[in-house]
N, C-alpha and C positions, 0 to 999 in steps of 0.2 A: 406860347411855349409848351413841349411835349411836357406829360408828366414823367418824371426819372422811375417812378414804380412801374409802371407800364413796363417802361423798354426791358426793365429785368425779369418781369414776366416770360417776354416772347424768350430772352435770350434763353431760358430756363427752359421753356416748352422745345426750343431746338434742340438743345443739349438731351433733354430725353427722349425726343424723336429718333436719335441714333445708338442710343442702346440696345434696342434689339436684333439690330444688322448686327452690329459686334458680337451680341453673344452666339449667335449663329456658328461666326469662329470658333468661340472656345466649347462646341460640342466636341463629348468625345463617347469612342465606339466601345462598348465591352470588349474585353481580353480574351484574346482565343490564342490557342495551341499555335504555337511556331511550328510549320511546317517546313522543313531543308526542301530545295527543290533544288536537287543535282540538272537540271537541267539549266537552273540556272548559273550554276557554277560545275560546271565540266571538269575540273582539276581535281576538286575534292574525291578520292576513292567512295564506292559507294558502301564499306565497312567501316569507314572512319569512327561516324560517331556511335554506331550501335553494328559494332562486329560479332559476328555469329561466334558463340563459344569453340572448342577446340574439343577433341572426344579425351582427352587427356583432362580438360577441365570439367567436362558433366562427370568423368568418374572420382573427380575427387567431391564435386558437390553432390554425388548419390553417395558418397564412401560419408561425410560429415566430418567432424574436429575429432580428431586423434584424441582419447581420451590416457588417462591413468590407470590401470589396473589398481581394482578396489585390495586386492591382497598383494602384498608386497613380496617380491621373489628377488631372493640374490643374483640367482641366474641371469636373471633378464637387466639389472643393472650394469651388471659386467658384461653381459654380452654389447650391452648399451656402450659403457666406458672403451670397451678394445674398440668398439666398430669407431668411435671418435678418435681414440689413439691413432688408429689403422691411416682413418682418413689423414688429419694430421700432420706430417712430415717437413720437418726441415727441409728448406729449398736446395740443391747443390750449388755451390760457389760455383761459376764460371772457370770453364778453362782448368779445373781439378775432376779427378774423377776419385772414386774408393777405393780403386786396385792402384794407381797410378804413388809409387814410393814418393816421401815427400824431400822438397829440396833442401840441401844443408846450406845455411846462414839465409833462411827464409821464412820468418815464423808466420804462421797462419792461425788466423784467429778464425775459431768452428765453435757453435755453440756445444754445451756438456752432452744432449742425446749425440751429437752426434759423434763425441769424442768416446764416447762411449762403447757405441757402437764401433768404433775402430777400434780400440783397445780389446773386446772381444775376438777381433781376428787375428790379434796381431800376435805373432810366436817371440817369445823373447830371447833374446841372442846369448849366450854365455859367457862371459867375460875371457874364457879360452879362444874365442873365437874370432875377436873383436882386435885391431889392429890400431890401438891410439893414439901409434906415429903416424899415421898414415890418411887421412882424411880427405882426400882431395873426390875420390871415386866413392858417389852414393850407391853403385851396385855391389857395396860390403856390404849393405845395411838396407837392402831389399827384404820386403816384408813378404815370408810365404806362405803360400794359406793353406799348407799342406797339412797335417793332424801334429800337433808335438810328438815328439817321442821322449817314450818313457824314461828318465834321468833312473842309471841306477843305483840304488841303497848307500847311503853314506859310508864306510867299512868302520866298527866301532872297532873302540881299543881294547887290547884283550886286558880284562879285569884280573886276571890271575900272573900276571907281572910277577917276578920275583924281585925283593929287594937288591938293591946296590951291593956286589957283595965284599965293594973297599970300605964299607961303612962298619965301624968299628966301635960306635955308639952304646950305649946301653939299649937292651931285647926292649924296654917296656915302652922306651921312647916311639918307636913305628907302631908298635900292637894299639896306641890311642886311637890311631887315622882307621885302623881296621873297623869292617861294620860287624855288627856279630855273625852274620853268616859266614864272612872271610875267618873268622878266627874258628867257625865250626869245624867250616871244611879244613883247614890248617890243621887243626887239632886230628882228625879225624886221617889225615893222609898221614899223619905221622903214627898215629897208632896202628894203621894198616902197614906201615913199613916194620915198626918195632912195636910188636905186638907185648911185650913186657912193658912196658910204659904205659899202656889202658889201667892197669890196676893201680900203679902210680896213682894216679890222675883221678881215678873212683878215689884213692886215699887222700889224697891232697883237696878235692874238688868241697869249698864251702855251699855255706845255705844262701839263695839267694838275697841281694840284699834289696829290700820292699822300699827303703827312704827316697829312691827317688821317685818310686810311685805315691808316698805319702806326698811331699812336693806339690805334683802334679793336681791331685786331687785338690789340695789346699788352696792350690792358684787359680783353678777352676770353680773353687766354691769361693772365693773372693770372689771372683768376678759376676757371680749370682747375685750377691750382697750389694755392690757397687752399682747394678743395675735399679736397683730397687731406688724408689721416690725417696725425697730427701724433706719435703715436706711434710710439718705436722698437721696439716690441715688434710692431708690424701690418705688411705688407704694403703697398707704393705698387701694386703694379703687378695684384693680386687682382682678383677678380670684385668683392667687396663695395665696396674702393674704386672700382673701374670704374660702381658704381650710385652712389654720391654725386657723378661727374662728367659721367655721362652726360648730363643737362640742359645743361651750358656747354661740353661738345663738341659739341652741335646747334646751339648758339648761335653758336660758333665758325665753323663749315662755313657757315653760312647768309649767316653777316658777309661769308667770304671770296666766296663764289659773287657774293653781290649784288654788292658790290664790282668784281669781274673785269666780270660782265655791264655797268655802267654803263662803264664802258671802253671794252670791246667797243661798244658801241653808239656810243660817241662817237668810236669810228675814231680815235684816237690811240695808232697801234700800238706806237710809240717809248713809250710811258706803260704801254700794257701787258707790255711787256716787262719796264719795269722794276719792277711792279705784283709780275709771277709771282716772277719772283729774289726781291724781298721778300716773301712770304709765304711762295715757299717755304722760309724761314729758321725762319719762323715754325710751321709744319704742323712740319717735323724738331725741333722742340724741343718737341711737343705726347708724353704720354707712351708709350712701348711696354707693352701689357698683354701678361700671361702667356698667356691664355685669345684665341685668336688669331683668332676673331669678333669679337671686340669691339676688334679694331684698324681695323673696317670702314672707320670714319668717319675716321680719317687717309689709308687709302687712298683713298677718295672725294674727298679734298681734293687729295691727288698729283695727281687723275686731273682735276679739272676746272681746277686752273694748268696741266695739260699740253693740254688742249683752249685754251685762251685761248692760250697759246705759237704752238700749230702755227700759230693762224687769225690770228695777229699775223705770223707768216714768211710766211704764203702770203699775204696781203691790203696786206701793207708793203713799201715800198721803204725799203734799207737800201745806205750806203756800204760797202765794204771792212772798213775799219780798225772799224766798229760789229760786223760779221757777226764779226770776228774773235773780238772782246771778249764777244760773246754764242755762239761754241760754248765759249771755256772756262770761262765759265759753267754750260752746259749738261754739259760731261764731269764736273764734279761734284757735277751735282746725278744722275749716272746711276744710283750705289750706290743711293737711295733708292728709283726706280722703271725699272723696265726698260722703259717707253713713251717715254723721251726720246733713247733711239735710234734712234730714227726722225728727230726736227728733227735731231738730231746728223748724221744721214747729208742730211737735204735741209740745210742749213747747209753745209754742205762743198760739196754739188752747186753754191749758189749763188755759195759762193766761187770754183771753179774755170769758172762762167759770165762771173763779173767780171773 
């Protein structure tokens, strides 16, 4: 009997005998470059996979990436922005054109440029013109692109109306609605017809009466007051509260100046005297800030009762026993501003002239 070691031997030495035929198969070759051989495929163009650039494409690869300008110019952004606008454009709808009038019971949906843009062209029709029985014919309401013409001037009503003359009323009732210039001119044509009636009138004619500029003033420096912080933990006299009152101390100034000026002008120097002592009551009680620009506007107001004072001494005749009453007046209102030493010194002068 064979030995069984044996036979597994041989089988073993076959089995290795044919390993090296096999690996003969699994050689393999180094990698090399794929070459296209258009001849071998005739259909393929011969630019397909590496086409020659275009002279339009080397000058943008000589020209490089579009940069930033290192300094920033308005200019060139806006010329940027229009050139994008420019490009841009709403498509036109089909079948409409921009000249072409639009249909009645047919609305059309256009976005806002370009409703916009129509409405710029479009001349608007005058209600004279327009026929709103009548709708049937859209060539009433033809859009023309011709320049509008100029509408002329509304015709006002003439201001110098005379009264109703069946109105049988009491005189004082209509003289309220008058403004004061209607009653200047009124006064004035009448003394130009009856020239005897002017001295009347110098006889009869009072002093101004100042209460309703006391008023005024009063309700303008409340509202200085009103503006002011309300808390005890803030500051009154600060910058921040100086910017919540700033607006009603322009309001204030302005009240007083207009004020003095209508005085002034009405030559009622006795009026403006009494006019400045009462405001300046009123300006000293207006507040002192910390921050000492911004007390500008109280000085401004010193400075123009002390103009309307001077021009009330020099322009009015005044008794004694008035001039008297009006320097001690004036010595205290001196602490406030150092320019009313000066009327203080012509006020004296005029008393030792009397």
């Amino acid at each position: 009997m064979e030995d069984p070691t044996a036979d597994n031997l041989r089988r073993r030495r076959a089995a290795l005998a044919e390993i090296p035929a096999r690996l003969d198969r699994l050689r393999m070759t180094p990698l090399q470059p794929v070459s296209v051989n258009t001849r071998m495929s005739p259909g393929i163009p011969s630019g397909y996979l590496s086409p020659a650039p275009s002279p339009e494409e080397q000058l943008i690869q000589q020209r490089g990436r579009k940069r930033i300008p290192a300094n920033w110019s308005p200019d060139i952004d806006m010329k940027r922005n229009s050139t994008f606008h420019s490009a841009v454009r709403t498509p036109p709808r089909e079948g409409t054109s921009r000249d072409s009038p639009p249909k009645l019971g047919v609305t059309l949906r256009s976005t806002p440029r370009k409703r916009l843009m129509l409405d710029n062209e479009r001349v608007p029709l005058s209600p004279e013109k327009i026929d709103f029985s009548d709708l049937s014919t859209p060539q009433k309401f033809k859009i023309d692109n011709s320049p509008a013409k100029v509408t002329p001037p509304i015709k006002r009503c003439r201001l110098d109306k005379m009264l109703d003359p069946d109105y049988k009323g009491p005189i004082d009732t209509p003289l309220k609605g008058l403004s004061p210039t209607q009653l200047i001119n009124m006064i004035k044509r009448i003394t130009y017809k009856h020239p005897e009636i002017e001295d009347e009138i110098r006889q009869e004619m009072p002093q101004p009466d100042i209460s309703p500029m006391e008023e005024r003033l009063n309700y303008l420096k409340n509202n200085i007051f009103k503006s002011l912080p309300t808390s005890r933990l803030t500051s009154k006299t600060d910058s921040p509260a100086y910017s919540r009152v700033s607006t009603h101390l322009a309001a204030f100034k302005k009240c007083l100046i207009d004020q003095g000026k209508t005085l002034i002008e009405s030559q009622h120097w006795e009026s403006v005297l009494q006019y400045v002592f009462l405001a300046w009551s009123y300006v000293r009680a207006t507040p002192i800030w910390d921050n000492q620009p911004h007390n500008a506007c109280r000085k401004q107001c010193f400075k123009a009762l002390f103009n309307f004072c001077a021009t009330a001494l020099k322009k009015g005749a005044f008794t004694q026993d008035v001039l008297i009453d009006i320097q001690d007046k004036l010595q205290s209102m001196e602490s406030d501003s150092e320019d009313i030493r000066s009327s203080i010194k012509f006020v004296q002068g005029l008393l030792q002239t009397t």
